[in-house]
N, C-alpha and C positions, 0 to 999 in steps of 0.2 A: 677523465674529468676535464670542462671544459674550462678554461678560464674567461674570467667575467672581464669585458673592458672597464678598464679603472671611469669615474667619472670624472669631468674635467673639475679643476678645484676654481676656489674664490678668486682668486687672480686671474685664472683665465678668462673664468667667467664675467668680470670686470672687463675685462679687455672687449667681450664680446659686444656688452650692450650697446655700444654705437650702432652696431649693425642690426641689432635683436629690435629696438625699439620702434623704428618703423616698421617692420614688420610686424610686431603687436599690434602696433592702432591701426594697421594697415588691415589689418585680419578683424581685428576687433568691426569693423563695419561691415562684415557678413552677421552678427547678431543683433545690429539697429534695428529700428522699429518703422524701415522704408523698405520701396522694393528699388533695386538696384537699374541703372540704365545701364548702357552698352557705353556712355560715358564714364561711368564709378567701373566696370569692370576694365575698362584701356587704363583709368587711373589707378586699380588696386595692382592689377599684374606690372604695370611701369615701375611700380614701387618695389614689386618683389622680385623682379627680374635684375633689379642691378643688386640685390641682394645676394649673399656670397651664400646660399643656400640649397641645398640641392630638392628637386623635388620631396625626398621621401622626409629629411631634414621640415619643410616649411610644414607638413604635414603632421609630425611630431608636436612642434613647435603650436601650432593651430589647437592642435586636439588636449594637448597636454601643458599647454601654458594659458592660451586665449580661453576656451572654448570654460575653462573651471571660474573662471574670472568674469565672464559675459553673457553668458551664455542661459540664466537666469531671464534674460531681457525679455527676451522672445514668448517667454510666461508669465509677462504681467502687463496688468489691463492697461496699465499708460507706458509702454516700457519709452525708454528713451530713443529719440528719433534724431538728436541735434551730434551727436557724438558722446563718446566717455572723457572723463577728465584724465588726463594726460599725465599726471604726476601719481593719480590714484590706479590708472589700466597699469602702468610704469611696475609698482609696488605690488599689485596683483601677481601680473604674469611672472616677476623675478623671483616673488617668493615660491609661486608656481614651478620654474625652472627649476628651483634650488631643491624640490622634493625629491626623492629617492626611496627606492622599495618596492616590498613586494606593494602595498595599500595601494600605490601610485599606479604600477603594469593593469592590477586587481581592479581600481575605479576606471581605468584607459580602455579596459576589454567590456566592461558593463556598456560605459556610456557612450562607445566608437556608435553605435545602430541609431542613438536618437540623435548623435551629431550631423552625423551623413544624412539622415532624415531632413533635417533641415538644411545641409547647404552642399549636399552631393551634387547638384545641379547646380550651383556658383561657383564650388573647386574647379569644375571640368571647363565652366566657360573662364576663368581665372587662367585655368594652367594651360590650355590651348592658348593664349596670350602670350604668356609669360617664355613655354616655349618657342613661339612666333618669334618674337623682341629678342629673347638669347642668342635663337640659333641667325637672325641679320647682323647682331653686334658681333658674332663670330665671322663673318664674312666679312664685315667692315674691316677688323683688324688684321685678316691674312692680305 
């Protein structure tokens, strides 16, 4: 029998938000109602780069926080183009975060094909970036 990793509790998870919420609204602008330049993608990946995140982590994070909370936009006729409100994406993705379960893995495996549908080709130009900006700030600091 395998054992389960515990999940992290309420406290920790407090601790994490400074770090969590730019990467929310940061991600949250892959399902705006613009198309993205090569300026927004140097600005999303600088955001998530100094992020204490590891790829497979911001990936979780996107799909299983952002993506249940935004990701509606994309399906409606005026969706929003100027940004999400900041205190409302905030309350979203934390309550998002805080789900557990099977419902949770169950909705993540349905909806991973229409996510990547829409932004499989802005992950890849994101995380080619974000790797770029990592691996110079590791050479900066040896």
């Amino acid at each position: 029998m395998t054992r389960r990793a515990r999940e992290p509790d309420a406290d920790l998870f407090a601790a994490d938000l400074a770090a969590r919420i730019p990467v929310w609204e940061i991600l949250s602008e892959l399902w705006l109602d613009t198309e993205l330049q090569d300026s927004d993608f140097d600005r999303i990946a600088g955001v998530i780069a100094k992020s204490p995140y590891s790829p497979e982590q911001l990936k979780n994070i996107h799909c299983c926080e952002v993506v249940p909370a935004v990701s509606a936009n994309v399906l409606s006729v005026a969706g929003e183009w100027a940004g999400f409100d900041s205190e409302w994406l905030a309350a979203k993705c934390c309550s998002n975060a805080r789900r557990r379960g099977i419902s949770r893995r169950i909705r993540y495996w349905l909806d991973t094909p229409v996510i990547w549908f829409f932004t499989a080709r802005l992950w890849h130009q994101i995380m080619m970036r974000v790797t770029a900006l990592r691996t110079a700030a590791a050479w900066q600091t040896e």
